[in-house]
N, C-alpha and C positions, 0 to 999 in steps of 0.2 A: 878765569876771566876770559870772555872773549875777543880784547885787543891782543891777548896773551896769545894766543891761538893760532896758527897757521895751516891755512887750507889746504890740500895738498891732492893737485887735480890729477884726473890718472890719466892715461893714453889717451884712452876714446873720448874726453870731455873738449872739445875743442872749443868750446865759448870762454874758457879759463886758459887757453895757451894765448900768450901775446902776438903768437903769429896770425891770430883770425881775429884778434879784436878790434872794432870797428868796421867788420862786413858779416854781413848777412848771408849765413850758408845755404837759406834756402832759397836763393835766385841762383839761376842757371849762366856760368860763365860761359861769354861768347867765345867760340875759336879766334884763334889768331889768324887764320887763312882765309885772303881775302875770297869773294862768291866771284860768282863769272861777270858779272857788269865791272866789278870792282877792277880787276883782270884786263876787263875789255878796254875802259875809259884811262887805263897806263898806257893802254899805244895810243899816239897821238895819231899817226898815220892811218890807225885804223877807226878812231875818231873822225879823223877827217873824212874820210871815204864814206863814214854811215852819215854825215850831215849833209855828204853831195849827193847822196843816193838818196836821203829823205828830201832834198830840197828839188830835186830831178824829178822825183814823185808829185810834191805838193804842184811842180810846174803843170807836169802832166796831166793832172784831176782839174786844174783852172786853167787847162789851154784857153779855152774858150775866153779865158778874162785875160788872159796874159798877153795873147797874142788874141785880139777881134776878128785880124784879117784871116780873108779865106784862104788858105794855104793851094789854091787850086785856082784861083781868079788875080788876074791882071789887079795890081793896084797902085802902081805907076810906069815909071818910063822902063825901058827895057835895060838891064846891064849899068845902073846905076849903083854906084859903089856905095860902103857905107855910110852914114848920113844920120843927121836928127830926126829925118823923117823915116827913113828907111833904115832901121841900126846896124843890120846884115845886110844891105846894101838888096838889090832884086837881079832875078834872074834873065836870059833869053826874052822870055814873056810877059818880062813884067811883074812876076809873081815875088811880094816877100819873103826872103829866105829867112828871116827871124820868123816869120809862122809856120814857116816849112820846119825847120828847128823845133820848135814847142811843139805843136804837134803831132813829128813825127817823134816824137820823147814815147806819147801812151803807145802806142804801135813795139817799138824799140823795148820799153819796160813789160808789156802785157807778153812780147811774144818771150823775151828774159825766162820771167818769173813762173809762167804759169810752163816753158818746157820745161825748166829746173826742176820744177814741184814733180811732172811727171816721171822726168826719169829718175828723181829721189825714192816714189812711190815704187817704180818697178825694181831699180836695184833691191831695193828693202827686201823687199818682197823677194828677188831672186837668189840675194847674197845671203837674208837668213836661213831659207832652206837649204841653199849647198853646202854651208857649215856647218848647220846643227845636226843634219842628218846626213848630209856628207852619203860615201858610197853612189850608189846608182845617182842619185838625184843632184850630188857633184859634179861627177864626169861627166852629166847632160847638160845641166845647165851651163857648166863653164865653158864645154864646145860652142853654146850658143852662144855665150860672151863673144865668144874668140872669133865667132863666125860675124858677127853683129860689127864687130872692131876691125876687120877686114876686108869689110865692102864701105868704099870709099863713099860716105855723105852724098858729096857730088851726084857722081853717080846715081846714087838714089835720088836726087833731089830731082836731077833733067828726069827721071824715069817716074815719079811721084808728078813730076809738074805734065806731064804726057799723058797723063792716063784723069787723073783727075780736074787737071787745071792748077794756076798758082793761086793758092786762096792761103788767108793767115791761118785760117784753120789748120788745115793738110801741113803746112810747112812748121808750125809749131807742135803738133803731133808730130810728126817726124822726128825736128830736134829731140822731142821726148822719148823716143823709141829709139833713138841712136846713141844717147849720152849715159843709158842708164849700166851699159859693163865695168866703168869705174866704181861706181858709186858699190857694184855686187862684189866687185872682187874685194874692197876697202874692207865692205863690212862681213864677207866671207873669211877671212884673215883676223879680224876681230874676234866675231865668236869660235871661231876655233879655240884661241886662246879661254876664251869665258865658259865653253860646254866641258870642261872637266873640273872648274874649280867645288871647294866644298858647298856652298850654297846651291849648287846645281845638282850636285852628288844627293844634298841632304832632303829636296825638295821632290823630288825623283823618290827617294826612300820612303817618305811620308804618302806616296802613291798620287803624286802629284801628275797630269797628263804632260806630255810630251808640248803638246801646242801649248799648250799654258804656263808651261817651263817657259818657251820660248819667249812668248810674247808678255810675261809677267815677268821674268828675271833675267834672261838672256839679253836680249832687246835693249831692252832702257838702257843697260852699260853700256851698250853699242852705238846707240844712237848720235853721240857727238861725233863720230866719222863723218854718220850721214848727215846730218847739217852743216860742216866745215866743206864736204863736199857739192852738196846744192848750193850752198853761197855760189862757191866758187865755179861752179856751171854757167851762172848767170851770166857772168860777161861772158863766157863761152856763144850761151845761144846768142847771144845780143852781136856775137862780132859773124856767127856762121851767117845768120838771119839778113845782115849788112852785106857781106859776102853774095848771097844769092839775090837780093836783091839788086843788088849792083851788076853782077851777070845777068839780069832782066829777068829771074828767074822768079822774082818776087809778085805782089797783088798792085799792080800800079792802079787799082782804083784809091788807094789808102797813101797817105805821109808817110813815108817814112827815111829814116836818113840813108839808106841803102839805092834807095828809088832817086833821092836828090843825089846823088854822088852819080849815078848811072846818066840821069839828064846833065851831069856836070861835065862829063868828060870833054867833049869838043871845046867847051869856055876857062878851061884852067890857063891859059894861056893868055887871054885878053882879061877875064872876070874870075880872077882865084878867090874871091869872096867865095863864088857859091860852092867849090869843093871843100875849101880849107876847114870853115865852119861845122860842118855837117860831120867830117871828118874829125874836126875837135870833140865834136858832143860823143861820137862814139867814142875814141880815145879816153876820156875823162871817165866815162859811163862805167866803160871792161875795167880801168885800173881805179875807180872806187869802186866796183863788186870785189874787184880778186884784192884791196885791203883790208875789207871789212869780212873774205872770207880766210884772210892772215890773220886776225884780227879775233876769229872764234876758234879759230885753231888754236892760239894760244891761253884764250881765257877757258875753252872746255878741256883742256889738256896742256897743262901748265911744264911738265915735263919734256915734251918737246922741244920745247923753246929754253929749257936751264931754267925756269923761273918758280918751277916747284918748290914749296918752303921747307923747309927741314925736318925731319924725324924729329 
């Protein structure tokens, strides 16, 4: 009879073990490890720093809306402090320092982001070939690091603004061609470690080319240095950029907060509106970049920070 009967399932029949009854083996279980957003959105602080950097942003693409007035033209009384009508209070001339502010933000963020992006592109570019091929093309490049990290900015900056003039162009090229020996040496140190593992070995075997090693399998592992480090450049260019403009070394045709702190200096005394402000926006700017570039350092590389899950 077959009530009489007992079924009697073997190893590999898993629909008959009580362990899998009621799930479905053939959907794909997710890992337990959270992704990189997941990672990112646990630091608050570094939350914070990306909602001031995007909201600094959205300022700076609607200056025009944010702030009407001309950040260059008289639009009220001189040295008038801050007020309903004036919220940063105006400068010497009469000029808004709340649109001097806004303003000067796209200037501040444009020259940021895009020397960041440059010297990300040139380390790349410099730090994978000294590791992967190492030997001659080591020892050259990294004298050039060395050489590049040993003449003082400054320096080059009075010596760049002499020859060509202070334009955003030439001084945000610069920051780009000055910043990029960390970012080579980061990622030279990286693939070192990555050009002997066995995927590298085994792809090489297969008569895989050398360039194609690199920039198909080498690379990509290596890449979160360079992003953790271009983040964290940004506030870098943004406080040199402030720096030289503030030395007068900047484009005073253009807002920026660098150029307001340099017309500040005689009036901190009677009118600390117009330094203090200008002064905050950079402040907040550099320590939301270097958050949110804490912030990727620990969601692309969880290990450094202890927060890697468990074997």
């Amino acid at each position: 009879m077959l009530s009489g009967r007992r079924i009697l399932s073997t190893p590999g029949d898993a629909s008959l073990d009580p362990a899998f009854r009621g799930k479905d083996s053939s959907r794909p279980t997710r890992s337990a490890q959270p992704g990189v957003w997941a990672r990112f959105r646990r630091r608050r602080p570094a939350l914070l720093g990306l909602i001031l950097l995007g909201s600094l942003g959205l300022v700076a693409v609607l200056a025009g809306v944010v702030a009407p007035s001309d950040p260059f033209r008289a639009s009220g009384p001189p040295l008038q402090p801050p007020s309903a009508r004036h919220w940063l209070g105006t400068d010497d001339l009469g000029r808004d320092v709340f649109s001097g502010v806004v303003h000067g933000s796209r200037l501040s963020l444009l020259v940021g982001l895009v020397a960041a992006l440059t010297s990300g592109l040139v380390g790349t570019l410099v730090g994978s070939v000294a590791g992967y091929f190492g030997r001659v093309a080591d020892d050259t490049l990294m004298r050039l690091a060395e050489l590049v990290q040993v003449v003082p900015r400054f320096f080059l900056a009075l010596l760049v603004a002499a020859l060509f003039g202070p334009s955003v162009g030439v001084i945000t090229l610069l920051l780009g061609l000055t910043f990029w020996p960390s970012t080579a040496r980061l990622l030279r140190a990286q693939i070192l470690s990555l050009r002997r593992r066995d995927f590298v070995l085994a792809a090489r075997a297969l008569g895989v080319s050398e360039w194609r090693i690199l920039a198909g399998h080498v690379l990509p592992n290596a890449l979160p240095v360079v992003i953790v480090n271009t983040a964290l450049q940004i506030g870098s260019a943004i406080l040199v950029e402030a720096g030289l403009s503030f030395l007068g070394l900047g484009d005073r045709s253009v807002a920026s907060w660098g150029n307001m702190l340099n017309s500040a200096q005689p009036l901190i005394r009677i009118a600390w509106w117009t330094s203090v402000f200008p002064g905050l926006a950079i402040t907040l700017t550099v320590v939301a970049a270097n958050l949110v570039g804490d912030g990727l350092s620990a969601a692309l590389d969880p290990r450094l920070h202890g927060s890697a899950p468990p074997p």
